[in-house]
N, C-alpha and C positions, 0 to 999 in steps of 0.2 A: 483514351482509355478511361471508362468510370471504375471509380470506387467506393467503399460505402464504408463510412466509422462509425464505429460506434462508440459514444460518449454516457457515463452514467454520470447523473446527479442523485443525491440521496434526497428520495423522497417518503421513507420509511425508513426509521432504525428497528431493527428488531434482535432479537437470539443468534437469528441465523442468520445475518449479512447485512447488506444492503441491498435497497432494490434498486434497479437501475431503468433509466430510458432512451431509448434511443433513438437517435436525430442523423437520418442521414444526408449527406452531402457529395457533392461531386469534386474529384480530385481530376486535375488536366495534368497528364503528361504530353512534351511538348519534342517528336523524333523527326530527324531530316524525313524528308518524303525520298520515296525509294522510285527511282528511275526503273521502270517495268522494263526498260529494253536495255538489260545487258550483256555485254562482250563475255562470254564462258571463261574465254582460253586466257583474258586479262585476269579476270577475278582467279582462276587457279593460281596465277601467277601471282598474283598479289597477297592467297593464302599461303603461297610456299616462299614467300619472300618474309613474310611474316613468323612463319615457323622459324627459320635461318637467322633473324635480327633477334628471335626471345628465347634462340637455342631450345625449341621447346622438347627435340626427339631427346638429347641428351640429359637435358632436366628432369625429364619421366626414365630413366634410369638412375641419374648420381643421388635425385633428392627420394629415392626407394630405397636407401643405404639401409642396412639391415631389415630390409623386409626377405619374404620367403625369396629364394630365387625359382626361375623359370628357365629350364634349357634349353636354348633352338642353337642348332646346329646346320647351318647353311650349307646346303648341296651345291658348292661350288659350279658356273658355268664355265666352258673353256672360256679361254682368255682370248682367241682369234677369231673372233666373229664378232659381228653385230647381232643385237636382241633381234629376235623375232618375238612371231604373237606366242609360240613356246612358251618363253622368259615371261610374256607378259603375264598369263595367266598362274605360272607356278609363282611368280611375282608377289602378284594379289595374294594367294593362299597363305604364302611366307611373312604376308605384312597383317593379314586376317588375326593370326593364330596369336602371335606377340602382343597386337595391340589388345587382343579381350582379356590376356591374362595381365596385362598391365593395367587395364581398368579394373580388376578384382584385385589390384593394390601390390601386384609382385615385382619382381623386379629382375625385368630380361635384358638380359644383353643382345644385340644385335650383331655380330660382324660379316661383313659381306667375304665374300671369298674368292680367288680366280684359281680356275684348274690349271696349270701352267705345262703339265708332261704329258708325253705321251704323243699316238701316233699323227690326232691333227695337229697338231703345231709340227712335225715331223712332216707332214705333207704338205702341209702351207709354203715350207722352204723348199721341198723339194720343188713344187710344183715354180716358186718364183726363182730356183736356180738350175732347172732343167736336168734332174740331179734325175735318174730311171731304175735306180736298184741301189742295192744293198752295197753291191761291191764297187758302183761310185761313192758313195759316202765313204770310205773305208780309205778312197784315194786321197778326194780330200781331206779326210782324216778328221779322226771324231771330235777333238778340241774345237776343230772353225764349225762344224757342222753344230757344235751343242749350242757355242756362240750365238750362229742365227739362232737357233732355236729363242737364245736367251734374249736374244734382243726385239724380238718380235711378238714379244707373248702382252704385252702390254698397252699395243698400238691404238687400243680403240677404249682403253679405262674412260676418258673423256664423253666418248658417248656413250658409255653406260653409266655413266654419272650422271650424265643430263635427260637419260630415258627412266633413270631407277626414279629418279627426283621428280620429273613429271609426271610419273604413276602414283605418286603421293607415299608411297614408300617410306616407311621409318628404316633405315641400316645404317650402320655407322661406315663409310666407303677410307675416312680416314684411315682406320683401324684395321683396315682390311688384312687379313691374310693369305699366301700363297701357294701352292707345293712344292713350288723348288724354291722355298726359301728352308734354308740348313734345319732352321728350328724345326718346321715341320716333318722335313725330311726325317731327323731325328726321333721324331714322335714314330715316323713308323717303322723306323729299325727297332725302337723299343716294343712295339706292338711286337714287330714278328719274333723277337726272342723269347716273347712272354707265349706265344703260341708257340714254340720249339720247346721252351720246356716244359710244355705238357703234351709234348709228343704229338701235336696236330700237324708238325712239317715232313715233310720228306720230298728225296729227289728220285726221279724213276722215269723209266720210259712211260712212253703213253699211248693210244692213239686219238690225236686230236687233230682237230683243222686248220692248217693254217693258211695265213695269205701269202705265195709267192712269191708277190713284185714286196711287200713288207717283210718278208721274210722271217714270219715268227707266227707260234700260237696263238692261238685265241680260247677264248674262255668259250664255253658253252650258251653262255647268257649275249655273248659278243655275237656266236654265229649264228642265233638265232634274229638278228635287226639286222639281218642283210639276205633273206631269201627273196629271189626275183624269180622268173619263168625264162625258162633257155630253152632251146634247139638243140641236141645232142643225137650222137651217134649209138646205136645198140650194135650188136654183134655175137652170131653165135658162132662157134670156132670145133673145130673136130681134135680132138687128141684120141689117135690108134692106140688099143693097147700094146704094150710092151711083148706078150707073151703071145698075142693074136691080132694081128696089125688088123685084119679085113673086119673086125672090131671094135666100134670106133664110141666111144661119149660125146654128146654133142653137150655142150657149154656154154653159157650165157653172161655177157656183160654189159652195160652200159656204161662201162669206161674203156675202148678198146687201148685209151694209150697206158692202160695199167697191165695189157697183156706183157708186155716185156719182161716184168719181174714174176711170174704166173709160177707159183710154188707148188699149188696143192689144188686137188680139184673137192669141192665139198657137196654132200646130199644129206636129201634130211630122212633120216631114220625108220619115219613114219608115212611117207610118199612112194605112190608105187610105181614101180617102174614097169617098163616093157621095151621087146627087142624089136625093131622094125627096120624090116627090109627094103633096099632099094639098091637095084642092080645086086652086085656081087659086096656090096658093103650091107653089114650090118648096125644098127644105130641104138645105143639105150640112151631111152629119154623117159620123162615123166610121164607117166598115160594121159592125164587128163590133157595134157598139151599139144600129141601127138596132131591133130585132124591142124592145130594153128600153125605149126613148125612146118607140117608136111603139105601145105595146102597149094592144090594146083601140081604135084610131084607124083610120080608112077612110087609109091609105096604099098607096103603091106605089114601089116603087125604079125609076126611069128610067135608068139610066144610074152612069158613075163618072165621077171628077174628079183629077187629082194634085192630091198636095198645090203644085208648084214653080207651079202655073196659080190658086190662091188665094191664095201670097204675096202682098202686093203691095194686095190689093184693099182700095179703103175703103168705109165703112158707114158709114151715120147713127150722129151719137152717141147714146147714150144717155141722158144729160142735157143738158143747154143750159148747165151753169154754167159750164164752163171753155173754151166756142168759140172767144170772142172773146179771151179773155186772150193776152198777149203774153206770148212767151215770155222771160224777162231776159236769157240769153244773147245770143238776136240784138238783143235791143235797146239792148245795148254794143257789138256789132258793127256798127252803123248799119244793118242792114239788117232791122227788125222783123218778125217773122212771129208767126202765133197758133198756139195748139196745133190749131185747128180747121184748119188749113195744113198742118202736119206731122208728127199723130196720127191716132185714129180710124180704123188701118189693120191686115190681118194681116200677121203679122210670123212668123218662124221661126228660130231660131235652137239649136244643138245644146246648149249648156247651160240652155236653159229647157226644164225637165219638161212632157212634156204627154204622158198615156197615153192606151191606150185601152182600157184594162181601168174606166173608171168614168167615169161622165160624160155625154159627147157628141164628147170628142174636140178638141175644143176648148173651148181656155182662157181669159177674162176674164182682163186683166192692167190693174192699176194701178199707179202709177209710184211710189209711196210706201211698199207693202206687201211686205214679201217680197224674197228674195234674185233669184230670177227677176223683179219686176218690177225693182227695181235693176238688172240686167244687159240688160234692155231699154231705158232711158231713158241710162244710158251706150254703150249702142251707136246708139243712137237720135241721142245727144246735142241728149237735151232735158232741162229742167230739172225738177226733181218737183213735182209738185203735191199739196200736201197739204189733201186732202178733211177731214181726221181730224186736230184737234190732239193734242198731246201727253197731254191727259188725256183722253182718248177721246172729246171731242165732235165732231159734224159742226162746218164752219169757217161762217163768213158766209154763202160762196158760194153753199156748198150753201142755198139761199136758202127753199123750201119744206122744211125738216129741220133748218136751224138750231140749234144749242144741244142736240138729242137726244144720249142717249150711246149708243154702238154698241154694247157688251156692260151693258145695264143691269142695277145687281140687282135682286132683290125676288120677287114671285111670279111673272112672265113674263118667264125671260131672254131668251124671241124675241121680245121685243117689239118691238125696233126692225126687226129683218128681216123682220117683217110688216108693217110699217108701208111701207118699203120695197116688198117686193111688193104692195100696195095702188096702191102708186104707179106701177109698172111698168103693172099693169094698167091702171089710167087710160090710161097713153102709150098703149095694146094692145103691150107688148114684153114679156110675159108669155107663158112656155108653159105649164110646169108646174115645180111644186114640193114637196116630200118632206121630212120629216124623217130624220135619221138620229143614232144616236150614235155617240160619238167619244171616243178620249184626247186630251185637249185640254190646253195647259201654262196652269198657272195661277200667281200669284206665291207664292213657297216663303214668305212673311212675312203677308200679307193674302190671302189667295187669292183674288183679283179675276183675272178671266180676262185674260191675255197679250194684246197685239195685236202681229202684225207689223206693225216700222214703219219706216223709214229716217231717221236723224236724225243729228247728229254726235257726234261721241265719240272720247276719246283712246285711242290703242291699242297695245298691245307685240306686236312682230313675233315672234311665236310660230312662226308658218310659216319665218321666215328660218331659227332654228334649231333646226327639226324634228328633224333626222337627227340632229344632235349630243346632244339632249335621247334621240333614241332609243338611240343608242350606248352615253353613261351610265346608260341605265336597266338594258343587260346586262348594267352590270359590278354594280350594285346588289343588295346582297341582301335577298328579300320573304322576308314570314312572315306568310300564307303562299305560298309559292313559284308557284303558279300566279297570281299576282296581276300580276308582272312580267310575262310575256306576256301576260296574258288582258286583266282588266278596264280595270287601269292600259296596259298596251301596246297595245293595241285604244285606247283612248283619245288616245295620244300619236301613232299613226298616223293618227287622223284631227282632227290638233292644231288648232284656226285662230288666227287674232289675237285677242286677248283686249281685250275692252272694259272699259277700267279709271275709268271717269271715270261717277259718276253726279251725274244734278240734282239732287241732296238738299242740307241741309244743315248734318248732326253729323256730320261726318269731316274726316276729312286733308285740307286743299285742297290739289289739283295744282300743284306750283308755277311754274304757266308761265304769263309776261306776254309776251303779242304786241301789236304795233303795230298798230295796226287802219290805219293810213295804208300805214305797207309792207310790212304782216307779218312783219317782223322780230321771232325769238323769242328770249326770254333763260329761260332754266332756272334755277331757285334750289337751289343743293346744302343748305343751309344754313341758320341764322338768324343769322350773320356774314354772308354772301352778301346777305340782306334788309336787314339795318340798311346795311350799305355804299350799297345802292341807295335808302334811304329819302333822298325829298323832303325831308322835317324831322328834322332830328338834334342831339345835343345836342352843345357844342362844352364843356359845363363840368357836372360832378356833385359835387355838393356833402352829404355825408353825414353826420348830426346827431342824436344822440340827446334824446330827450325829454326836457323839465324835472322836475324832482324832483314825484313822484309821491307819492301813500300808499305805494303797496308799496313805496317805497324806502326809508323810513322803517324801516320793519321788513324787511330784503331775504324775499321769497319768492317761488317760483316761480307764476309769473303767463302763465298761457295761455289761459284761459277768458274771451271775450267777457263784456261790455265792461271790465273790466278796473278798475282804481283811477285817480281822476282827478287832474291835478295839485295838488297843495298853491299856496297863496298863494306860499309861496318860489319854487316851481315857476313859477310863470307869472311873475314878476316877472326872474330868469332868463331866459326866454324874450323879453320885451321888452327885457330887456339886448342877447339876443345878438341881434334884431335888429337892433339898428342897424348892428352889422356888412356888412349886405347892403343897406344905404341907396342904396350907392354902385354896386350890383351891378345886372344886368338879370334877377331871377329870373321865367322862365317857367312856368314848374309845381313843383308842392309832391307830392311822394308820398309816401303816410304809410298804416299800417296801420291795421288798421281797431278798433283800441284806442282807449277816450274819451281816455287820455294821449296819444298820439300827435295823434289829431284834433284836440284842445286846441291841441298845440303848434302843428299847423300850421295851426292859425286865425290864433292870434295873429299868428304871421309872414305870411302871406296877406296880413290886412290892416294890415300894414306895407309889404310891396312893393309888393302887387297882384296878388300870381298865384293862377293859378286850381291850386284843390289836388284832387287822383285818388285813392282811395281803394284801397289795392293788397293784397287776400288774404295774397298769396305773401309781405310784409313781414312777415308775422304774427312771433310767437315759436312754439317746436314745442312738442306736445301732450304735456303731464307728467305725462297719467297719472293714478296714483296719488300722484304727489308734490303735486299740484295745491293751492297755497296752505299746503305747508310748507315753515316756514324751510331758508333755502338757509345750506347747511355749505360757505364757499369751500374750505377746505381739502380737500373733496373733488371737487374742479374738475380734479385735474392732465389728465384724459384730455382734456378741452374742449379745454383749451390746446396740445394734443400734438398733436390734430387739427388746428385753426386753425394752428399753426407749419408741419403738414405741408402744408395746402392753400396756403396764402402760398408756401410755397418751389416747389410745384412749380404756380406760376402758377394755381392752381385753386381762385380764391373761392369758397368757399359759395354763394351764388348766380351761377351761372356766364354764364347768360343777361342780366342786368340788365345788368351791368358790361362782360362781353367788347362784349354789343350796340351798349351805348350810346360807345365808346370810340372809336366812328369817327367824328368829329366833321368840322362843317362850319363852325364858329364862328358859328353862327345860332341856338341856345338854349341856353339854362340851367337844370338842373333843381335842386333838392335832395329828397336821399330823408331820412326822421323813421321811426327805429326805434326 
């Protein structure tokens, strides 16, 4: 490298300065020579090994200590999987965004995060414990089933530490947070009580989709990242009128296994109709359809009909199973009626779809399926009949189809709606039937086909604030920028209520207890909130450390299951300080799951009598590297610094055990054994 000085000598004094001259010369800088051929995959390695030894990600947050902050908020990946290029690229973008606002001198926090609930980790176990429905889980029972869930959710953190790390990624993975950790959990009980009092919750029927072998709702946004292309079965079907059998509506569906619950037949208002003959039957169908419906058949058109001259009219049902049933509503009204009374009719109404671009023109409606039959059985005000439980089987009623499932898998997924048209034909309510395919939604986790269903479900009133959600999305800035109007604004324009409660069971439970006497509901913000409301509480905590151990003996760090047992001194100890509590009423013993700990709280156990709980979260924390080397007190002050700091500002170490249990009712006693 040359350089050049410049050196003045005075060779003029004057007023205004000196003059100067200058004499350039060559300065040598003297650098290793750089090997033109090298190993990539080393040298990253050696710049992230470099990062690691001068702490440099953490440095560029703690030495930003009062500068502006910057919020990123990590969108959590599940916890059961390996990254793919997915990860990789939302990766980049997540490490993009932090570092330029940390070189404009702010000061972000990074924490990584793992989704932990929910349906994949729920099918992770299923699928490795051959577990096929809802109502095996339910055998084995939801305690072992949460278990797996809990124990599997964090199998693979290791290699997404060593793939976050090789992508050059700043996040702190120490720091990490979870959502079935309590704290978070708590965060969103607190959320939803803060949307409950402002009247954004309520619980209602629906009709939504759900997945039968899951056996729960889905969100709208869920059923749209699972449509695929099927094979299905159509079906038009005859229903006679009631007052003139020779008669007949012809009807159209593309779900024949929904004929079973067939409440109401629908037309639309503004489509016209006509009567056409064949043989001594007469048929109203939609006109523009008539030459598709009747092609290749000795017919003739006679005539037309309005639609307002068909409302109204009833027809034989189509099955027998739901005639006689009474309906519940009139039969708390005292005045009982059957559905075979107050169904079984067409109906017409402007928010039920019915075209006449495909079909017949008219509609087959059931009262349990679908947003249209929903809005018939509430106009109707009848109460739904569910043909079709929740894991997709036919119910009792349905009495000859019993126990079948309506989307079967395997090599014939029409098999049930063959079976069905089998059946129709026997009645003779059989016209004709077609395949056709279709995008059909299926579940974005198991891909078992969807059913529309109507069931209930808690819900956030999305619709209330629409416009305001739209308003802040213009002040919003997308990247990229067509996303704001287009994909996301298109979206938000056609917002609805969102279904937030599923039937499952590894997640967040909703925290709302109703009266089933007066429906009076109480909302839980909190796990203060909970203990305050718990039935049994402890009115006295008594906290006691273990009898002299081996490792006490020699002090070393001791975190490693099962741990060093008590010495003879130790337990003898331990019967001492029992008799302190001769006088006491202890009801439970909590103790970690250490043989020192168990030890002790045997002994005392059977001195009082109480039954002892084995508690995880008592444990000691994980040492690492230090694991079973002597402990240097002297190098303790930071322990101590912390412990003073959490004491003063009320905030135990264990923040949960203590805050919880301090609401007392003077009705139990515990002791905890750490």
């Amino acid at each position: 490298m040359i350089g050049i000085l410049f050196i003045c000598s005075p060779l003029h004094q004057s007023p205004s300065g000196l003059r100067c001259r200058a004499r350039p010369f060559t300065l040598h800088f003297m650098f290793d020579s750089v090997d033109p051929k090298q190993n990539l995959p080393d040298m990253e390695l050696g710049i992230l090994q470099y990062w690691k030894e001068e702490d440099i990600f953490k440095r560029s947050v703690h030495e930003r200590e009062g500068s502006e902050d910057f919020s990123f908020y990590d969108g959590p990946p599940f916890a059961t999987g390996l990254p793919h290029y997915g990860h990789l690229l939302a990766g980049t973008i997540k490490d993009v965004i932090p570092r330029y606002q940390t070189m404009k001198g702010k000061r972000v926090e990074r924490r990584f995060g793992w989704d932990c609930h929910g349906l994949p980790v729920e099918n992770l176990i299923e699928k490795e414990h051959g577990i096929k429905s809802h109502k095996e889980i339910e055998e084995m029972g939801v305690k072992k089933f949460n278990e797996l869930c809990c124990d599997s959710v964090q199998r693979y953190t290791e290699e997404w530490r060593s793939i976050v790390e090789r992508m050059g990624r700043w996040v702190d993975m120490d720091w990490d947070y979870r959502t079935m950790d309590p704290e978070y959990m708590e965060s969103i009980w607190w959320a939803f009580k803060e949307l409950y009092k402002k009247d954004l919750i309520y619980g209602g029927y629906k009709p939504m989709h759900i997945c039968p072998r899951c056996a729960t709702p889905l969100s709208n946004f869920e059923v749209t990242q699972g449509y695929a292309e099927r094979t299905d079965l159509s079906v038009i079907i005859t229903f006679p009128l009631k007052d003139d059998p020779k008669t007949v509506l012809l009807a159209w569906t593309t779900t024949p296994w929904s004929l079973p619950g067939n409440t109401w037949l629908a037309i639309g208002g503004k489509i016209k109709y006509v009567k056409v003959k064949e043989g001594d039957i007469t048929y109203i169908i939609a006109e523009k359809l008539v030459e598709k419906v009747f092609k290749d058949r000795d017919y003739k058109v006679v005539g037309s009909i309005d639609a307002k001259d068909i409302v109204g009219k009833r027809y034989e049902p189509l099955f027998p199973y739901f005639v006689n049933t009474v309906i519940p509503r009139t039969e708390k009204s005292g005045k009982p009626e059957t559905y075979g009374e107050r169904v079984f009719k067409v109906v017409c109404y402007e928010d039920v779809e019915v075209s006449d671009e495909d079909g017949t023109g008219i509609v087959h409606v059931t009262s349990c399926l679908g947003e249209d039959s929903y809005n018939v059985s509430v106009k109707e005000d009848v109460d739904i009949i569910h043909h079709v439980n929740i894991e997709g089987y036919f119910s009792p009623e349905v009495e000859d189809m019993q126990g079948i499932h309506v989307k079967p898998e395997g090599k014939d997924p029409m098999a049930t709606d063959k079976i069905v048209i089998e059946n129709l034909k026997k009645r003779g309510r059989h016209f004709s039937h077609a395949s056709y395919t279709h995008s059909y939604p299926h579940c974005w986790r198991c891909d078992t086909p969807l059913l529309p269903y109507t069931t209930s479900s808690w819900f956030v009133s999305v619709e209330k604030i629409k416009e305001e959600l739209i308003v802040n999305n213009k002040k919003t800035e997308w990247i990229p920028s067509h996303l704001r109007d287009g994909r996301f604004g298109n979206w938000l324009e056609g917002a609805r209520d969102w279904a937030i409660s599923r039937n499952r069971f590894w997640g967040t439970p909703i925290p709302i207890w109703r009266c089933e006497e007066t429906g009076e509901i109480e909302v839980i913000g909190s796990r203060d909130d909970l203990m305050k409301r718990a039935p049994i509480r402890f009115s006295k905590l008594t906290a006691i450390r273990h009898g002299e151990s081996e490792g006490n003996l020699v002090p070393k760090y001791q975190g490693v299951l099962p741990g060093t047992d008590l010495t003879d001194n130790g337990k003898s100890q331990i019967k001492e300080l029992s008799k302190q509590f001769e006088d006491q009423k202890i009801n439970i013993i909590y103790c970690s799951p250490f043989a020192r700990t168990k030890q002790t709280a045997k002994i005392l156990a059977e001195a009082v009598g109480a039954e002892i709980i084995e508690d995880e979260r008592l444990r000691e924390l994980d040492f690492g590297k230090y694991e079973g080397e002597t402990i240097d007190f002297s190098d303790l002050a930071f322990v101590k610094a912390r412990r003073a700091k959490k004491l003063k500002e009320d905030s135990p170490e264990s923040i949960f055990h203590f805050r919880g249990w301090k609401h007392g009712n003077r009705r139990r006693s515990a002791l905890i054994i750490s």
